[in-house]
C-alpha positions as CSV (number, residue, x, y, z in Angstrom):
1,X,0.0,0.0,0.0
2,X,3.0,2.1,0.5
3,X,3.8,2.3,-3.3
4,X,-0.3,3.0,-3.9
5,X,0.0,6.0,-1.3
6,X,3.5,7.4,-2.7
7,X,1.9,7.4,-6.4
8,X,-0.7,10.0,-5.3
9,X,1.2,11.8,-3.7
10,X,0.1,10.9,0.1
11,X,1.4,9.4,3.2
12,X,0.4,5.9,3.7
13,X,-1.0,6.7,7.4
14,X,-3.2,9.1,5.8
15,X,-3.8,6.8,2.8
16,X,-5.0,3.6,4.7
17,X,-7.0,6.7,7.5
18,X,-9.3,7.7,3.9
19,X,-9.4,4.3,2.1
20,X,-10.7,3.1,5.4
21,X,-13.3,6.6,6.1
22,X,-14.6,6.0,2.1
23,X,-14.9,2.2,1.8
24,X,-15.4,0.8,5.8
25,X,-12.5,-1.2,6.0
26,X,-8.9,-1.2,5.1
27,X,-7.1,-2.0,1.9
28,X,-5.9,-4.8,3.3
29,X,-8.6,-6.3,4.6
30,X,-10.7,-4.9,1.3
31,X,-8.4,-6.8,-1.1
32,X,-8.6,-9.6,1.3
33,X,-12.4,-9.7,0.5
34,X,-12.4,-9.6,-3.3
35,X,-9.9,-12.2,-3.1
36,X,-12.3,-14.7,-0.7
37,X,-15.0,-13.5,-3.4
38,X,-13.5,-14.7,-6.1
39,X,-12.1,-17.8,-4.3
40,X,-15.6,-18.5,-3.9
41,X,-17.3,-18.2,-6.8
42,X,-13.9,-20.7,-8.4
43,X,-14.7,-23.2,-5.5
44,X,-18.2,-23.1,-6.1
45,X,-18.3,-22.6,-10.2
46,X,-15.7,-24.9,-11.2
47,X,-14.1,-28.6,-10.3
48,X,-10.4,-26.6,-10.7
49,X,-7.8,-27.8,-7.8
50,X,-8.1,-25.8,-4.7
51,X,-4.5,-24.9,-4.9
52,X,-4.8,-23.3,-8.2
53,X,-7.7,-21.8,-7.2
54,X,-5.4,-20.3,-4.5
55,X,-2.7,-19.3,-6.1
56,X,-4.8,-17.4,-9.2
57,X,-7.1,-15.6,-6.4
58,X,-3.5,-14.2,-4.5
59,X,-3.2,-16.2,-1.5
60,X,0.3,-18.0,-0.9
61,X,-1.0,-21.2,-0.9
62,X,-4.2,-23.9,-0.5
63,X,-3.4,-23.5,2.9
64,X,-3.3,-19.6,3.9
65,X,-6.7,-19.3,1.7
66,X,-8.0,-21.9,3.9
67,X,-6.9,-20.4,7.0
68,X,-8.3,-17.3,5.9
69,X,-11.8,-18.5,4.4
70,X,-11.7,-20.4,8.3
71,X,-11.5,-16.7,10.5
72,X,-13.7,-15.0,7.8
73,X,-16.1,-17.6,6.6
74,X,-16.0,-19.8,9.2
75,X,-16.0,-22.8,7.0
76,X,-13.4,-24.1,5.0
77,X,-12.6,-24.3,1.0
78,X,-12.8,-28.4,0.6
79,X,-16.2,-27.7,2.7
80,X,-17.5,-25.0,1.2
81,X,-17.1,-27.3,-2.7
82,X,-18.6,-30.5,-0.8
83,X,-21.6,-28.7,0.2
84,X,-21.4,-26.4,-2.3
85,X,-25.2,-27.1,-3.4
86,X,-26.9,-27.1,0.0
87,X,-28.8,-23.7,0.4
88,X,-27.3,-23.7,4.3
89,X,-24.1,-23.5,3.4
90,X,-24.6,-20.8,0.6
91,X,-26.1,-18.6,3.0
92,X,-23.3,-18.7,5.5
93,X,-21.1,-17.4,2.8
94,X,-23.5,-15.1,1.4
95,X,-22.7,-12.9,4.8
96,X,-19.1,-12.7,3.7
97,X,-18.2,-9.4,2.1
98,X,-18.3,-8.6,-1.9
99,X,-16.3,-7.0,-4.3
100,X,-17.1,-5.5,-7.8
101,X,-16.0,-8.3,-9.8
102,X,-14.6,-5.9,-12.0
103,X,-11.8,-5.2,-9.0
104,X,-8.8,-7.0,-9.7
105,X,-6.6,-6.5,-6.4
């Protein structure tokens, strides 16, 4: 975020203070979001391998997205794909927060 700050000409204190005052949240935790999004809609869209599903949605590895979709899902990926057609599940994740799926963080 530093380098996003400096290219506009701002500090990034005060850069991550107005990102977070405009949108609710902070860029981190914002790009965070679009990437559990589009995690999401891969897990439950497609049969693709959850570590490339990983890797093309920016987490490290199968294993940081899972830890992740865990503290903000509260369900895991492999979970999340077996149950992926019971409304119950759906729902739960529904709650999570969206991106424009324009956004490419």
């Amino acid at each position: 975020m530093n380098e996003v700050a400096r290219s506009i000409g701002l500090s990034s204190g005060f850069f991550n203070r107005a990102f977070r005052a405009a949108i609710g949240k902070t860029p981190h935790d914002y790009i965070v979001d679009c990437r559990i999004a589009a995690a999401r809609c891969s897990i439950v869209g497609t049969d693709t391998h959850l570590a490339d599903i990983a890797v093309a949605c920016g987490f490290s590895s199968q294993a940081h997205m899972t830890t992740i979709f865990r503290k903000r899902l509260g369900i895991t990926p492999a979970l999340l794909r077996k149950h992926r057609s019971h409304i119950g599940v759906l729902a739960v994740i529904q709650n999570a927060s969206r991106c424009d799926a324009r956004t490419d963080p």
